[in-house]
N, CA, C and O atoms as CSV, one atom per row, in Angstrom:
chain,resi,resn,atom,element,x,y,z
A,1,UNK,N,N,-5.166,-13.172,-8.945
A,1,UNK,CA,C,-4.535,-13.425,-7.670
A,1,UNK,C,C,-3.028,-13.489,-7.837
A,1,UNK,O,O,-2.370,-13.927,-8.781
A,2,UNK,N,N,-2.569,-12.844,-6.473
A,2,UNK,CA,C,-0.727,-12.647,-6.880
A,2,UNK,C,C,-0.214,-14.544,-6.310
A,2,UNK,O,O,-0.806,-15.291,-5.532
A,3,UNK,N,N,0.920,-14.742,-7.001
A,3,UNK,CA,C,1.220,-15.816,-6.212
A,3,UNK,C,C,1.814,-15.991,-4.539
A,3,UNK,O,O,1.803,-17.064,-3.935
A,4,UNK,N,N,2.299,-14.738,-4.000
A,4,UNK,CA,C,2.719,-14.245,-2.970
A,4,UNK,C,C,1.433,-13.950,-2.028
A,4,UNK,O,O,1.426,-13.992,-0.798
A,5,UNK,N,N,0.493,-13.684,-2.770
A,5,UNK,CA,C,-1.016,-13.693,-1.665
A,5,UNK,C,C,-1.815,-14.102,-2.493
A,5,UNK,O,O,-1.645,-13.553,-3.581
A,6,UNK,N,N,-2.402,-14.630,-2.480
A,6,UNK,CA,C,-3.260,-15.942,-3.167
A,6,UNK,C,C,-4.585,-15.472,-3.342
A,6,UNK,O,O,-5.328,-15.809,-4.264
A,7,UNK,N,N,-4.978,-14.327,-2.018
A,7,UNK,CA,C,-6.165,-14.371,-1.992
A,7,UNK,C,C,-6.216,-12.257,-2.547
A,7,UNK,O,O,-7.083,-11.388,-2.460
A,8,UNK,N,N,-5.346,-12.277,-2.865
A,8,UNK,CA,C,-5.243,-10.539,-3.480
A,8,UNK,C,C,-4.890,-10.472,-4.705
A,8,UNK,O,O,-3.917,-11.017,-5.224
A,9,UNK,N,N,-5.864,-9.642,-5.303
A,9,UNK,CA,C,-6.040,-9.803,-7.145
A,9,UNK,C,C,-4.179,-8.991,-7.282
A,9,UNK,O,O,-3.233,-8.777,-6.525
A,10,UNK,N,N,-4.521,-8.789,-8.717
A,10,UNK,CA,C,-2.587,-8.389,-8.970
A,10,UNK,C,C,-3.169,-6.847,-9.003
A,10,UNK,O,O,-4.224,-6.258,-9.238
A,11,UNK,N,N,-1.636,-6.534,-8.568
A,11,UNK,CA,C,-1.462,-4.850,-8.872
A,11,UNK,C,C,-1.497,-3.854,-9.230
A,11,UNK,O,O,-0.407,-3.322,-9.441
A,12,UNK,N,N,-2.671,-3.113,-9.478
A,12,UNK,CA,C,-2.882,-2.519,-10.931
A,12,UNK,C,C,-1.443,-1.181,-10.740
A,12,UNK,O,O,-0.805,-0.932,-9.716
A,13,UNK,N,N,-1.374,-0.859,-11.435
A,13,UNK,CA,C,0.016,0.095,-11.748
A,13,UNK,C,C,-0.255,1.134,-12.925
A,13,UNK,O,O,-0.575,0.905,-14.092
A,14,UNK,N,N,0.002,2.528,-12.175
A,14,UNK,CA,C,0.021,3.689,-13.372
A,14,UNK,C,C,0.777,4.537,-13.295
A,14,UNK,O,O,0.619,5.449,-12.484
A,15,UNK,N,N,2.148,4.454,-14.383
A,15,UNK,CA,C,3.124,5.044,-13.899
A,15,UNK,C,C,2.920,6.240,-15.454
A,15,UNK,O,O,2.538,5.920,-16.580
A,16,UNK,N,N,3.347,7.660,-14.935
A,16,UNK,CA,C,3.652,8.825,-15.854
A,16,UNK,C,C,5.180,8.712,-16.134
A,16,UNK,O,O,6.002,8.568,-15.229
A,17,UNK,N,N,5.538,8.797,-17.632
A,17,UNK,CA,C,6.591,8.873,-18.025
A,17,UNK,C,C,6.551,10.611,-18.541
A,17,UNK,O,O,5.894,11.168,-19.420
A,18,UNK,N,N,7.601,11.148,-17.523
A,18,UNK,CA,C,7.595,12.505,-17.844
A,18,UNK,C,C,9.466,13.117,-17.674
A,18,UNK,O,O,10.383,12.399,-17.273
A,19,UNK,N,N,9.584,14.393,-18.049
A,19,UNK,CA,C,10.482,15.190,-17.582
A,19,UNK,C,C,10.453,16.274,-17.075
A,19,UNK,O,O,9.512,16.971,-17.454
A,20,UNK,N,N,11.656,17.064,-15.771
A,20,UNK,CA,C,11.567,17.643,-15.211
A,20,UNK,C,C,11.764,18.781,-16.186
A,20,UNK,O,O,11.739,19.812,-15.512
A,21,UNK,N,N,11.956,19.083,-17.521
A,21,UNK,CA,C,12.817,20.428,-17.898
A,21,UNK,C,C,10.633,20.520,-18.627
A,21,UNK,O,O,10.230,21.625,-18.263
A,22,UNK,N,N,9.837,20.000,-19.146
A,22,UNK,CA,C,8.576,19.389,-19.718
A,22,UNK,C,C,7.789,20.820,-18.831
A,22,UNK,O,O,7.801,21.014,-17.615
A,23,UNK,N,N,7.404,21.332,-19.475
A,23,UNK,CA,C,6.368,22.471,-18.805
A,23,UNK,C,C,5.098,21.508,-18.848
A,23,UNK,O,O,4.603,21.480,-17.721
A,24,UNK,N,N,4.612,20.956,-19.470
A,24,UNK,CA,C,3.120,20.230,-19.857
A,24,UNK,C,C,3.418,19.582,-18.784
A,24,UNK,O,O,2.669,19.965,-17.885
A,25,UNK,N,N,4.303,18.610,-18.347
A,25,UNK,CA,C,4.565,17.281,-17.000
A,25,UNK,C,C,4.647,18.452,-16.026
A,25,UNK,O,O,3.697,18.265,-15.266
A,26,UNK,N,N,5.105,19.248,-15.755
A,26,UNK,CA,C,5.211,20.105,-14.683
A,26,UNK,C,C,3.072,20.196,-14.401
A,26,UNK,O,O,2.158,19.905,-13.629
A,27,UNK,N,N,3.262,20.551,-15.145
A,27,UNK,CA,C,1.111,21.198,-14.937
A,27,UNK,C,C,0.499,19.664,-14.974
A,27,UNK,O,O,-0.433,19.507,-14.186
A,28,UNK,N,N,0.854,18.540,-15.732
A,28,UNK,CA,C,0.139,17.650,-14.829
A,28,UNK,C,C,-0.276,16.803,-13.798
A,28,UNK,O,O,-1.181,16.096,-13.355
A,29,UNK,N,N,1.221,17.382,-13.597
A,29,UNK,CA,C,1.789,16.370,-12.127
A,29,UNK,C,C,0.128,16.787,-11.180
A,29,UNK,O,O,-0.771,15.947,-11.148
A,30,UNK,N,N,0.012,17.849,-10.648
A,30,UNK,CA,C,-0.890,18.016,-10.091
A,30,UNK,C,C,-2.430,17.417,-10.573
A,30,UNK,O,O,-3.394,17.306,-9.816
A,31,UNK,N,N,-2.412,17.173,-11.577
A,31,UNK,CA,C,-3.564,16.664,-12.094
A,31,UNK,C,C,-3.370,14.836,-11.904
A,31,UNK,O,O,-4.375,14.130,-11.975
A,32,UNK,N,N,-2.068,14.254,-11.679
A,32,UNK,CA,C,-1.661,12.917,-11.905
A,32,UNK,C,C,-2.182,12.746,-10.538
A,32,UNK,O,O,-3.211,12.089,-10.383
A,33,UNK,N,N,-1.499,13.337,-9.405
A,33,UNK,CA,C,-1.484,13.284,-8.092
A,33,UNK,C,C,-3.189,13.278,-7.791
A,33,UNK,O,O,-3.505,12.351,-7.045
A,34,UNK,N,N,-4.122,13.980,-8.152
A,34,UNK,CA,C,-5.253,14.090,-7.693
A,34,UNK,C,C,-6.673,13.128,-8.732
A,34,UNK,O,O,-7.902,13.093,-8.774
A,35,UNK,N,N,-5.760,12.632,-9.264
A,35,UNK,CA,C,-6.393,11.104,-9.941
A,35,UNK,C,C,-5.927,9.879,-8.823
A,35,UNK,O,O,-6.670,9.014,-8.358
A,36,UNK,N,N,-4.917,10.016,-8.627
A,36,UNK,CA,C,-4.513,9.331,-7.779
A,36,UNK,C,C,-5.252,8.859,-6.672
A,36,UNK,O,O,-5.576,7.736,-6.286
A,37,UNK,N,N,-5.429,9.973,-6.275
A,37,UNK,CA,C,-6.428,9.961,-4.583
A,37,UNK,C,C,-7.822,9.271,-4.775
A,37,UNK,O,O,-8.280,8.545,-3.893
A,38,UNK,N,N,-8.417,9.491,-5.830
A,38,UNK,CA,C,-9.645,8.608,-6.121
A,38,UNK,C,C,-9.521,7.011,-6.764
A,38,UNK,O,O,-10.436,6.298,-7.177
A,39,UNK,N,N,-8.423,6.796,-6.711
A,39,UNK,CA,C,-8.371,5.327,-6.793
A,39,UNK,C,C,-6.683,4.529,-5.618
A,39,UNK,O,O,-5.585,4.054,-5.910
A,40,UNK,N,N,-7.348,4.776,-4.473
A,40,UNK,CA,C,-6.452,3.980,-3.635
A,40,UNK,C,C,-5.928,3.135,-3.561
A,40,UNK,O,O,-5.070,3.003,-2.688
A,41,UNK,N,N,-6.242,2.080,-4.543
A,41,UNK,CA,C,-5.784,0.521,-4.356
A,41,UNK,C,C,-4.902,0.499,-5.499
A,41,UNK,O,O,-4.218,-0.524,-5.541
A,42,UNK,N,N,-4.705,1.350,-6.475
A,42,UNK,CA,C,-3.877,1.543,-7.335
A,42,UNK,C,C,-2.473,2.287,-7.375
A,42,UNK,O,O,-2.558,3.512,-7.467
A,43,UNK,N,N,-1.110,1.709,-7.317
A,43,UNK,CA,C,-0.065,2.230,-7.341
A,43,UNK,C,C,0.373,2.896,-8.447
A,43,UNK,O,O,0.647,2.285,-9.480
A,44,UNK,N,N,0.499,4.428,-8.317
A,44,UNK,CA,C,0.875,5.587,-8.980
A,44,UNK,C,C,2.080,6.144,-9.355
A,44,UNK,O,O,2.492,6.937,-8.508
A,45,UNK,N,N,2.643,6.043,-10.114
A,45,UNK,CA,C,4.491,6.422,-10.022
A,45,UNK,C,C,4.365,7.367,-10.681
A,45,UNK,O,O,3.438,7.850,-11.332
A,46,UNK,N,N,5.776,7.730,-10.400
A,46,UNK,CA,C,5.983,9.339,-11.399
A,46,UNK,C,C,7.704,8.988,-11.861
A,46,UNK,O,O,8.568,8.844,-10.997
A,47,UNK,N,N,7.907,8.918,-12.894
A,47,UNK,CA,C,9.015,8.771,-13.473
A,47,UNK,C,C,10.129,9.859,-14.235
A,47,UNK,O,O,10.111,10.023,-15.455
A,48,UNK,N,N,10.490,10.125,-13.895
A,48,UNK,CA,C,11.420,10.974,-14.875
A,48,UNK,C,C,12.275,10.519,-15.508
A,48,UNK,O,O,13.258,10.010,-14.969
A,49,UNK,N,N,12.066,10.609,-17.282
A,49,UNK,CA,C,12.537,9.874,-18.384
A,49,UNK,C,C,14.383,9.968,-18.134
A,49,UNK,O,O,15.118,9.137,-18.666
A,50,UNK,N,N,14.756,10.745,-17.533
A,50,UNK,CA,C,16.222,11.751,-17.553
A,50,UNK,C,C,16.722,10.821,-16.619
A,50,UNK,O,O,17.565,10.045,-17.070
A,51,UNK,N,N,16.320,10.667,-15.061
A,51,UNK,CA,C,16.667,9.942,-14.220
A,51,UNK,C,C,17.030,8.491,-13.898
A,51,UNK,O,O,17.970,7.861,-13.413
A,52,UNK,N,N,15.696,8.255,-14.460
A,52,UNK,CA,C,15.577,6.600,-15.279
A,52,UNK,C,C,16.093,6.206,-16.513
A,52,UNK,O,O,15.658,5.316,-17.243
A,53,UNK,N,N,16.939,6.849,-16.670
A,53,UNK,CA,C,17.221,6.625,-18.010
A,53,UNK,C,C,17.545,4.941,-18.509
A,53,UNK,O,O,16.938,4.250,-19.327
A,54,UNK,N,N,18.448,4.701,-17.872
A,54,UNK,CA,C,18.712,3.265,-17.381
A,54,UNK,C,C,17.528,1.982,-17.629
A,54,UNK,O,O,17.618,0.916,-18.237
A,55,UNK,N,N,16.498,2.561,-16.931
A,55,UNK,CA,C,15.312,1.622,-16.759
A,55,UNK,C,C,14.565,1.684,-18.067
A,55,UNK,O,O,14.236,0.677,-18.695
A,56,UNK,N,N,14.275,3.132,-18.508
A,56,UNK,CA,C,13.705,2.661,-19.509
A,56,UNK,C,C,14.559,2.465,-21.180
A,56,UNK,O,O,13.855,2.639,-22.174
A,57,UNK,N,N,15.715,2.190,-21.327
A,57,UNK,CA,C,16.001,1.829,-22.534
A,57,UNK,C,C,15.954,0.247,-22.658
A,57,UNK,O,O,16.291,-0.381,-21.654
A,58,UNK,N,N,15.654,-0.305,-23.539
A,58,UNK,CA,C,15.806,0.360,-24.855
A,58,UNK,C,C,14.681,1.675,-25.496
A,58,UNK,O,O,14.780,2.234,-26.588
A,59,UNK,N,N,13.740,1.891,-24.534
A,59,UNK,CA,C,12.609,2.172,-25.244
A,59,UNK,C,C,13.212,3.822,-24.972
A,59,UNK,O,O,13.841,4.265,-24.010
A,60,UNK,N,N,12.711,4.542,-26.307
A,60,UNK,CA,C,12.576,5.982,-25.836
A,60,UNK,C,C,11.175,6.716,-25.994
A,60,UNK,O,O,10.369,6.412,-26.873
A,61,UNK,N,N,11.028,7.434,-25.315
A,61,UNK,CA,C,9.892,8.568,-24.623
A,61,UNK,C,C,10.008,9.664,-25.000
A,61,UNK,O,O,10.481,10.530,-24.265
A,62,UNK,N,N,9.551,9.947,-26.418
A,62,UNK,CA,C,9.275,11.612,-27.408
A,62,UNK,C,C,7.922,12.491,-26.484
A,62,UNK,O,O,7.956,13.551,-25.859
A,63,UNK,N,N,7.211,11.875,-26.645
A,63,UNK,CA,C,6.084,12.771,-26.155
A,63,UNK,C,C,5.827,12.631,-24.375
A,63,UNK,O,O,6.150,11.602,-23.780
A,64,UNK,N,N,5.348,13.548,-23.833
A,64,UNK,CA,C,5.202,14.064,-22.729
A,64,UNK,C,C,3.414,14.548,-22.509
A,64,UNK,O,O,2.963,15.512,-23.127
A,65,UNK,N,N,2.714,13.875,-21.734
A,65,UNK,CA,C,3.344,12.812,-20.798
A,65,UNK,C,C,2.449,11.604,-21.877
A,65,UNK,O,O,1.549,11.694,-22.711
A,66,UNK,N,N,3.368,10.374,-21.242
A,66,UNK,CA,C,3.203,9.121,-21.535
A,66,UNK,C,C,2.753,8.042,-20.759
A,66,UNK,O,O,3.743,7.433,-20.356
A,67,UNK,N,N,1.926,7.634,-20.447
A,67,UNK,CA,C,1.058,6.796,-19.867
A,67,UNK,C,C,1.722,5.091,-19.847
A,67,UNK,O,O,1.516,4.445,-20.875
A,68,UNK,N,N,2.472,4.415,-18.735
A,68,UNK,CA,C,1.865,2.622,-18.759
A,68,UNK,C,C,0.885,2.498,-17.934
A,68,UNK,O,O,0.700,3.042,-16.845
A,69,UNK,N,N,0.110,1.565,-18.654
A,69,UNK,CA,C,-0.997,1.013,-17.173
A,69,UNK,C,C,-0.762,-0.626,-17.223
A,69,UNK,O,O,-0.817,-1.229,-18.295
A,70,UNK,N,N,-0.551,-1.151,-16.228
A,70,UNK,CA,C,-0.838,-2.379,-16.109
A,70,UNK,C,C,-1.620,-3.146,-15.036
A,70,UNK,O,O,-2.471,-2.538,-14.387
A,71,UNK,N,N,-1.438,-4.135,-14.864
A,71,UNK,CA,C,-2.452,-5.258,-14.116
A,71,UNK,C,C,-1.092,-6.696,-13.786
A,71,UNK,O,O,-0.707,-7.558,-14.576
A,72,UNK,N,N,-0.691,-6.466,-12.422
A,72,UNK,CA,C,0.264,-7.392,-12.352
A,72,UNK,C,C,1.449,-7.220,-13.182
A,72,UNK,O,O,2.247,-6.293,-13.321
A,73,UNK,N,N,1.320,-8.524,-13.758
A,73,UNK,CA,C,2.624,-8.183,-14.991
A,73,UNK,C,C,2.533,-7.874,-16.011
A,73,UNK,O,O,3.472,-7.816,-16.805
A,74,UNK,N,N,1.246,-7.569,-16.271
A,74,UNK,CA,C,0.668,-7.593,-17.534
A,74,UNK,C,C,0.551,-5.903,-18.057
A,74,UNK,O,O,0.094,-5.070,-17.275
A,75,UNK,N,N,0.890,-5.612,-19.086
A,75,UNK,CA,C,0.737,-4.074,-19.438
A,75,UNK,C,C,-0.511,-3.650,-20.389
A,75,UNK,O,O,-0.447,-3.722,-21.616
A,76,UNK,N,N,-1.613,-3.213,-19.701
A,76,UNK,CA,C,-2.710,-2.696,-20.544
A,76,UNK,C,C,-2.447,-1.773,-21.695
A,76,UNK,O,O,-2.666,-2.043,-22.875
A,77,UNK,N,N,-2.001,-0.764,-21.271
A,77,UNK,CA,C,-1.400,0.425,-21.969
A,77,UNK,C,C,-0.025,1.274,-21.774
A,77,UNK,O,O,0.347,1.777,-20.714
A,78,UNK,N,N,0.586,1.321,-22.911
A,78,UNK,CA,C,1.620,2.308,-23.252
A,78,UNK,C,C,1.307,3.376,-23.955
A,78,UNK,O,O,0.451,3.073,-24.786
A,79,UNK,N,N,1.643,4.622,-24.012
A,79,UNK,CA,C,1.244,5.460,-24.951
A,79,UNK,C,C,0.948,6.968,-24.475
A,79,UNK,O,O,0.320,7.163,-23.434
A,80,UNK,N,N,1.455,8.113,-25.331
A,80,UNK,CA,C,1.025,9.238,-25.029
A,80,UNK,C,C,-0.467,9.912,-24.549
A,80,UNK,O,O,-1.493,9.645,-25.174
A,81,UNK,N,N,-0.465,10.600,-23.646
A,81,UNK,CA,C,-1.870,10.735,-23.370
A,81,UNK,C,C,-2.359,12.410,-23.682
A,81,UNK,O,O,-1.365,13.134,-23.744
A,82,UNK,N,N,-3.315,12.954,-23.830
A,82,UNK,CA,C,-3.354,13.940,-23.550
A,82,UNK,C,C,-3.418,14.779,-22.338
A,82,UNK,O,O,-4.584,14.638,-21.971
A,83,UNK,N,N,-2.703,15.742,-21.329
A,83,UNK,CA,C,-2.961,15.991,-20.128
A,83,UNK,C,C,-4.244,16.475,-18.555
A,83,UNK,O,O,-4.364,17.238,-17.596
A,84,UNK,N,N,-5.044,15.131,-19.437
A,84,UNK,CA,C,-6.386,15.797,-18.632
A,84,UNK,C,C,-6.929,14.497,-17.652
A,84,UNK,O,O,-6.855,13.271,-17.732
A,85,UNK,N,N,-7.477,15.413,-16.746
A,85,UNK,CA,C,-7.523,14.709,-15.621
A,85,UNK,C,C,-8.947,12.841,-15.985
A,85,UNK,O,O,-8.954,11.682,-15.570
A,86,UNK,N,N,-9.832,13.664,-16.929
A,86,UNK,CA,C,-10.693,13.349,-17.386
A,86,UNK,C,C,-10.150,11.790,-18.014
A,86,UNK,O,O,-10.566,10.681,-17.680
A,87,UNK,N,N,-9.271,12.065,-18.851
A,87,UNK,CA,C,-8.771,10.873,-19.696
A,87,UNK,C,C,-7.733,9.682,-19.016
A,87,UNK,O,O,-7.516,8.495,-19.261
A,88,UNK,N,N,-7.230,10.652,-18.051
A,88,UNK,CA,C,-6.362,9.672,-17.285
A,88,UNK,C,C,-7.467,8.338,-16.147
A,88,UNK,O,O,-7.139,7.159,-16.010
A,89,UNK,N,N,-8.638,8.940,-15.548
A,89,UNK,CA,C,-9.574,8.187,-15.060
A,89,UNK,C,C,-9.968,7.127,-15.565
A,89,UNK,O,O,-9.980,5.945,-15.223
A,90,UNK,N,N,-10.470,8.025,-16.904
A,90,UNK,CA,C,-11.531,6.848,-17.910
A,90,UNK,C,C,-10.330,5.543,-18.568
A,90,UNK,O,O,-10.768,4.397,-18.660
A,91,UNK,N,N,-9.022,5.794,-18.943
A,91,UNK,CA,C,-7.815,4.836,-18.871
A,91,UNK,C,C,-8.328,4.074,-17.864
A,91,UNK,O,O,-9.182,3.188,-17.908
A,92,UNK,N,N,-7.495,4.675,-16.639
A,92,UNK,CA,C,-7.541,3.598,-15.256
A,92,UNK,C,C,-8.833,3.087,-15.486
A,92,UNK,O,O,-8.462,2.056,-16.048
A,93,UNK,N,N,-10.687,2.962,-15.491
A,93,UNK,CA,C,-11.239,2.409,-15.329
A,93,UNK,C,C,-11.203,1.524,-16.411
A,93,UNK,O,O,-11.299,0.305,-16.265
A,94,UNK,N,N,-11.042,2.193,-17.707
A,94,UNK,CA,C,-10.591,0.537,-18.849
A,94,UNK,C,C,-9.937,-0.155,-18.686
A,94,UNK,O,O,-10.293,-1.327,-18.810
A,95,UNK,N,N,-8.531,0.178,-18.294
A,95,UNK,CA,C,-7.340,-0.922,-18.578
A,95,UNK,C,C,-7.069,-1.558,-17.247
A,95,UNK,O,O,-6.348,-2.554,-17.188
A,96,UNK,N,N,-7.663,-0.980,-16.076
A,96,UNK,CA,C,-7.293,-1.303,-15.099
A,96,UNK,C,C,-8.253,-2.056,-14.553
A,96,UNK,O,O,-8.216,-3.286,-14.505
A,97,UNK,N,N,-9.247,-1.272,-14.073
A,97,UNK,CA,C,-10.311,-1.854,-13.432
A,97,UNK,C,C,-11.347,-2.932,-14.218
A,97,UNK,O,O,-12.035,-3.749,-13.606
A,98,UNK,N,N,-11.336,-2.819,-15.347
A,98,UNK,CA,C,-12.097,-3.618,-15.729
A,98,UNK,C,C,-11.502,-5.112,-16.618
A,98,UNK,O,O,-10.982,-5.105,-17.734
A,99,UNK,N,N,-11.770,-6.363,-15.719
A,99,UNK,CA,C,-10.552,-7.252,-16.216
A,99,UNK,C,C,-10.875,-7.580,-17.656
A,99,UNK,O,O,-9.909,-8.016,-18.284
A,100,UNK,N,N,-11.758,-7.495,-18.177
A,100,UNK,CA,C,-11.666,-8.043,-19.560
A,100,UNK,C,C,-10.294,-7.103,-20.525
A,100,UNK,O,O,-9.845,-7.490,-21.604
A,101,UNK,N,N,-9.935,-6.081,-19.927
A,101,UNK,CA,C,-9.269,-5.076,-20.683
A,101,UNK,C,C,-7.950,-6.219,-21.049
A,101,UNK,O,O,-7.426,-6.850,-20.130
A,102,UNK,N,N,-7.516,-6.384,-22.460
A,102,UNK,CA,C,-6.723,-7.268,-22.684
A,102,UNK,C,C,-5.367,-6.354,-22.735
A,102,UNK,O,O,-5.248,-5.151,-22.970
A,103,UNK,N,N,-4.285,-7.454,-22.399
A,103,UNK,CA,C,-2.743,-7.425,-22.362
A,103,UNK,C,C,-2.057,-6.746,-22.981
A,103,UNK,O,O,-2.007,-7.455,-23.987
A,104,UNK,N,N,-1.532,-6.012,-23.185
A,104,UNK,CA,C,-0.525,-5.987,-24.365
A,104,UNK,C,C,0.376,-6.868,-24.534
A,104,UNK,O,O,0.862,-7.521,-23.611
A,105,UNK,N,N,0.872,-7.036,-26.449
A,105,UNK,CA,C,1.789,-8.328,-26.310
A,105,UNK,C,C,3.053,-7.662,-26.901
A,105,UNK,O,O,3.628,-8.200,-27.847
A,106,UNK,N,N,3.454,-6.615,-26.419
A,106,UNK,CA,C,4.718,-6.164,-26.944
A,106,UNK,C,C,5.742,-6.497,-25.915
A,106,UNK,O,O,5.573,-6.153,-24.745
A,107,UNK,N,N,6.782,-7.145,-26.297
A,107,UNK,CA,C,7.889,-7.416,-25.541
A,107,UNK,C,C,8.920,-6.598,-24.671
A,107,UNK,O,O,9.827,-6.724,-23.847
A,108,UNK,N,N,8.136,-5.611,-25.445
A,108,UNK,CA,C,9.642,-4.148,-25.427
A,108,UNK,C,C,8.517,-4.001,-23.934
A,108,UNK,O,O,9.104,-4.161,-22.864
A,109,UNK,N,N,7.389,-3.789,-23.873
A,109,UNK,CA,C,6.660,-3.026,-23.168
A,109,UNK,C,C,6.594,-3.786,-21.537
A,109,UNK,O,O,6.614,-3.258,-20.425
A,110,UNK,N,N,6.514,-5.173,-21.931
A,110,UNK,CA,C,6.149,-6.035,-21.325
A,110,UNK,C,C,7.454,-5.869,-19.844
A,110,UNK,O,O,7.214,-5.728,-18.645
A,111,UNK,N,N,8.974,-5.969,-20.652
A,111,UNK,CA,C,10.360,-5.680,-20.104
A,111,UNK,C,C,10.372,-4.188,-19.622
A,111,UNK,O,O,11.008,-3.749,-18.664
A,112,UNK,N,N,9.607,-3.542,-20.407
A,112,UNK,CA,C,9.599,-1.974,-19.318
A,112,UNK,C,C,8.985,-2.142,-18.047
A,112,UNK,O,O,9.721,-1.981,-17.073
A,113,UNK,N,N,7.943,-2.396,-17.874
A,113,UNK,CA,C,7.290,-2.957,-17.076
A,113,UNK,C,C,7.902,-3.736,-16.063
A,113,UNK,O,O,7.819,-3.447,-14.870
A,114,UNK,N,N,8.652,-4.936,-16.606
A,114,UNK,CA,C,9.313,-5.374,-15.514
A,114,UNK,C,C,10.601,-4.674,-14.719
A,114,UNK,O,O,11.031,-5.008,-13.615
A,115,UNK,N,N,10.855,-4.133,-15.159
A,115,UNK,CA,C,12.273,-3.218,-15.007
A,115,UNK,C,C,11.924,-2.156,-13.932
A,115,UNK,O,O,12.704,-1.704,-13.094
A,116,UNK,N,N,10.395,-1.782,-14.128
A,116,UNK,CA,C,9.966,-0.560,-13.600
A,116,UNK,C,C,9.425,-1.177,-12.458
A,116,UNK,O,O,9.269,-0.328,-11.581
A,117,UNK,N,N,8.987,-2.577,-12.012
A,117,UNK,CA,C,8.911,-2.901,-11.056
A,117,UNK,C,C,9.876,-3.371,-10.082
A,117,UNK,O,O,9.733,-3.165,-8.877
A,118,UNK,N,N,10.505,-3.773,-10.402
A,118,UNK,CA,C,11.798,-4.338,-10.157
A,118,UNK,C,C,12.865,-3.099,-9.504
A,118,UNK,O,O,13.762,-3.297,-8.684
A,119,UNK,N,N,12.498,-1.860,-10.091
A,119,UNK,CA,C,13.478,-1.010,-9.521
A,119,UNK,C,C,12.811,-0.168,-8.601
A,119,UNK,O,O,13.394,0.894,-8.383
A,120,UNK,N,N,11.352,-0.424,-7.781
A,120,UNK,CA,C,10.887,0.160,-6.931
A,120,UNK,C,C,10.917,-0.790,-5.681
A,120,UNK,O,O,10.467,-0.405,-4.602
C-alpha cells in the first residue's frame, strides 16, 4: 500500500533503458509497447540513455536494451535483457507481479530508481 492511498498496492514500474542511434532498441520498442498493453496497471517508460543522461549517472548503460523493474520504491531488477517479447512478460510476472519477488539492495540502483521517478 502507497502512503498517499492507503488502500492501493505500490507501483509496479518498467522502464527500457535504450538509445535512439541502437538499431536492436529501435526493433524493440515495438515489442516494449505491445507488452505493455497486456499489463495495464503497470507503468511503462521508455528512456533514452543520451537524453537522460543526467538522471541516470552515476550509473552507465553498455548494453541495449536494459531492463529496471520495480515495485514502489523498491527495484526488482536491473539488467540487460535479451529483446523478446517473451522474456520481457515472464520478468514483469516475476519481479513484478508476484510479491514474494525480493528487492534489490544496490544503492546505485535503488537512487536510479528514485531519480527516474522523480523526474516523471
Amino acid at each position: 500500500m502507497t502512503a498517499d492511498h492507503p488502500s492501493l498496492p505500490p507501483r509496479g514500474l518498467v522502464v527500457c533503458l535504450c538509445a535512439a542511434w541502437c538499431g536492436v532498441c529501435g526493433d524493440y520498442r515495438a515489442r516494449f509497447d505491445q507488452v505493455q498493453a497486456k499489463f495495464p496497471g503497470i507503468e511503462f517508460l521508455w528512456v533514452d540513455v543520451e537524453d537522460e543522461a543526467d538522471v541516470l549517472d552515476p550509473l552507465d548503460v553498455e548494453n541495449f536494451p536494459t531492463l529496471l523493474l520495480a515495485v514502489g520504491e523498491a527495484p526488482r531488477f536491473f539488467g540487460p535483457v535479451t529483446p523478446q517479447t517473451e522474456m520481457l512478460e515472464r520478468l514483469v510476472r516475476s519481479q513484478i507481479q508476484d510479491a514474494s519477488a525480493p528487492a534489490l539492495s544496490d544503492p546505485a540502483v535503488t537512487a536510479l530508481l528514485g531519480r527516474i521517478r522523480a523526474s516523471r
